[in-house]
C-alpha angles and dihedrals in degrees: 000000000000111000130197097242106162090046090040087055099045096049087050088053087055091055092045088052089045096048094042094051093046084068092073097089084053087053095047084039090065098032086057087047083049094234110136089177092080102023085054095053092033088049083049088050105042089050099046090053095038089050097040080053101048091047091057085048098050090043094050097043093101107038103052121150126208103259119240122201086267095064085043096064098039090048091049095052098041093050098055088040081047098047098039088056087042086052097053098053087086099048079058101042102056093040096247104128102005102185109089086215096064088032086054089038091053101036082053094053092043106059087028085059087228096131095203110138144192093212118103086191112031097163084067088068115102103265090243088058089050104050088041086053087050089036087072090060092065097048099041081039102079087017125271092243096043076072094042088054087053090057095041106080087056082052096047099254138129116225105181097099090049086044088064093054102045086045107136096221137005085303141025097194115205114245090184141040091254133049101217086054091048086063100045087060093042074055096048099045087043096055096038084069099044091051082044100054087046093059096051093042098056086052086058088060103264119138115245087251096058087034094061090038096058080037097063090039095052106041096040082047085228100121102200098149133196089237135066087223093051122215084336085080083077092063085195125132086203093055094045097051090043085052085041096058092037090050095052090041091059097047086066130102097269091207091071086071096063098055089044093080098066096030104041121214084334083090094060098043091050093054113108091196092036088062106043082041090059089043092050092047093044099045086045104052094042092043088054099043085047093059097038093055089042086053094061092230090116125059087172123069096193100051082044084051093037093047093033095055096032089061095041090057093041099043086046106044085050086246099130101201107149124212095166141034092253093196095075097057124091117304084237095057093051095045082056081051093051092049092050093054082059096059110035126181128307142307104278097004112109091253116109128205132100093300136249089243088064104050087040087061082040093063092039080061106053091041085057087049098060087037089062094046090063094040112025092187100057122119107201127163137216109256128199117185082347095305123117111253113231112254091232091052088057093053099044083052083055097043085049098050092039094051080047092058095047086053092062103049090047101051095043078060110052076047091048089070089071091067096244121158113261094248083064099043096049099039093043086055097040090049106055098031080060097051089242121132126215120043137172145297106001094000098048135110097295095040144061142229089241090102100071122088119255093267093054085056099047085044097053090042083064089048099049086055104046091052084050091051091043097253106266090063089075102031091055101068095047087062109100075223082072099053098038100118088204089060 
């Protein structure tokens, strides 16, 4: 097949500058903290791969070609391959995490917003090292190429067909004419809370450097703490509930936002996934509440209501920040938590999973296949917000959740070799396929993935970025139909 070069190199260039340069807060982080054992290496670091970026892009300026579909998908999938090896090199470098494998494996979970680790202490790592581990989170949050987009018109490139393949969820709908100024506004929106969460955290008594760091994680929906107790460390109810909204905001469609503007909370109350987003948020925390208070675990309601709310928005909203050991808790609270981990937040919010609009259109279907049961003859179509879904759209949302399932199985298997109990080999692979975080057993809230062997890890650091690119992104260019240059 014909590929684009000159246009796949330069953008590539672009994301190497990007990330390069993002590691700039990481450099002044551990100047302020006075270790120039971590900003000299980091500095190295920032200006090989800026300049290593700006060359490509130098060299490729006058022989750009205009990008297909094709291009879009293998871009996507080299840059965050790309970024995540680029990302590791610190970890590496200043001797912070030294395997390759963990430092993959956090780097991974890092720009795929997953927040599953391999350190047992986090809190022992140099503060530059930390807030460059939660600054990943940010930038893989909203999507490194989302910004990219942002930077292309000004570079003379299009960005819609790379557009279809980052998107966070079956559609990344357009709010405005253009694409690259679609993504200047996701960014904005998506700055304007992080500035926002900062602000509040710091009133509830957090540093600015915790502050930034739970920021990142919450509103990235990535969830790598500081602590190894995670937010729990706090021990504030103020601080939880501040990390829990900003959490479910950012599980939701991002673009709503936007139209919310000009429609009000109309935007909101329209919105199919919204809703069922809200539903699932709302049965699960008071279920949960209901059964913790009715365990006796629990002599304070508000710590049971504070815990029980806090879990729901992180395990759903793929965060990942913990505030309680959630395996103690009854069988029936951490199978609701299963089940979440499954779904996930919306379509173009920063949460993973399989996301609340498929299994929205999962449901429509199996309510048209009992309807068909009773009335054979009945033609009856799938409806989103009132318009009719594409037939080809629902079974690519089948396809999607089908090709999910078998993942999983897969994956539980090749950890199963390990000789790890079941619990560990399905929630390790549903976590960070999810883009979760924290699982069970020997994965869960008070453990790390630092047990498992270095092919678990790479394993579960391909898994971590194909959940992030949707699955198919990354499937697609390992098919010989890809690379057939007559198709």
């Amino acid at each position: 097949m014909n590929l684009s070069l000159s246009s796949i190199l330069r953008i590539i260039g672009i994301v190497l500058a990007v990330v390069g340069l993002s590691m700039l807060p990481s450099v002044i982080v551990s100047f302020i903290y006075d270790d120039s054992s971590i900003y000299i290496p980091f500095l190295l670091i920032m200006l090989i791969a800026s300049l290593i970026g700006m060359l490509l892009m130098r060299l490729c300026q006058k022989q750009t070609q205009q990008l297909k579909v094709r291009d879009g998908f293998l871009i996507v999938t080299l840059c965050w391959f790309i970024s995540a090896i680029l990302g590791s090199i610190p970890f590496i470098a200043t001797d912070s995490i030294p395997h390759f494998a963990d430092a993959f494996f956090e780097s991974c979970s890092g720009f795929s917003t997953t927040g599953s680790t391999v350190l047992a202490k986090p809190e022992l790592l140099p503060k530059g090292i930390l807030f460059w581990r939660s600054f990943t989170h940010w930038i893989g949050g909203m999507g490194i190429l989302i910004f990219a987009i942002a930077l292309m018109p000004s570079l003379g490139i299009s960005g819609q067909n790379i557009a279809v393949s980052e998107a966070p969820g079956p559609s990344l709908d357009k709010v405005t004419p253009k694409m690259s100024d679609t993504a200047k506004t996701l960014y904005t929106i998506y700055l304007f809370f992080t500035v926002l969460e900062t602000i509040l955290l710091m009133f509830g008594g957090m540093s600015l450097y915790d502050a930034l760091i739970n920021s990142f994680g919450s509103v990235g929906t990535g969830g790598l703490s500081n602590y190894s107790d995670s937010v729990g460390h706090f021990d504030s109810t103020y601080i939880r509930m501040v990390i829990t909204v900003f959490m479910f905001l950012c599980g939701v469609n991002f673009n709503l936002y936007y139209h919310s503007i000009k429609q009000g909370i109309k935007a909101f109350t329209r919105d199919s996934e919204f809703k069922l987003y809200l539903l699932i948020f709302v049965f699960s925390s008071v279920f949960i509440f209901i059964c913790l208070l009715a365990s006796g675990q629990y002599d304070s309601v508000k710590l049971a209501f504070s815990d029980s709310v806090f879990q729901v928005s992180s395990i759903l909203t793929t965060t990942g920040f913990i505030t309680a050991d959630y395996e103690t808790w009854p069988i029936v609270c951490q199978m609701i938590l299963l089940l979440l981990m499954f779904i996930g937040g919306c379509s173009s919010s920063t949460g993973g999973g399989i996301k609340v609009i498929r299994i929205l259109v999962v449901l429509k279907l199996i309510k048209r296949g009992i309807s068909t049961r009773l009335h054979p003859n009945i033609v009856e179509s799938i409806k989103l917000n009132g318009k009719n879904m594409p037939s080809d759209t629902v079974s690519a949302i089948v396809n999607h959740l089908f090709l999910y399932i078998v993942m999983i199985f897969a994956g539980a298997f090749v950890i199963s070799l390990e000789n790890a109990d079941m619990m560990t080999c399905f929630s390790s692979v549903i976590t960070c396929i999810g883009n979760t975080g924290p699982g069970f057993s020997m994965v869960g809230p008070v453990q790390n993935f630092g047990v498992l062997s270095p092919l678990s890890k790479y394993l579960l650091s391909i898994y971590m970025l194909a959940g992030r690119l949707e699955l198919y992104t990354l499937f697609i260019i390992l098919t010989p139909r890809f690379w057939n240059p007559d198709r």
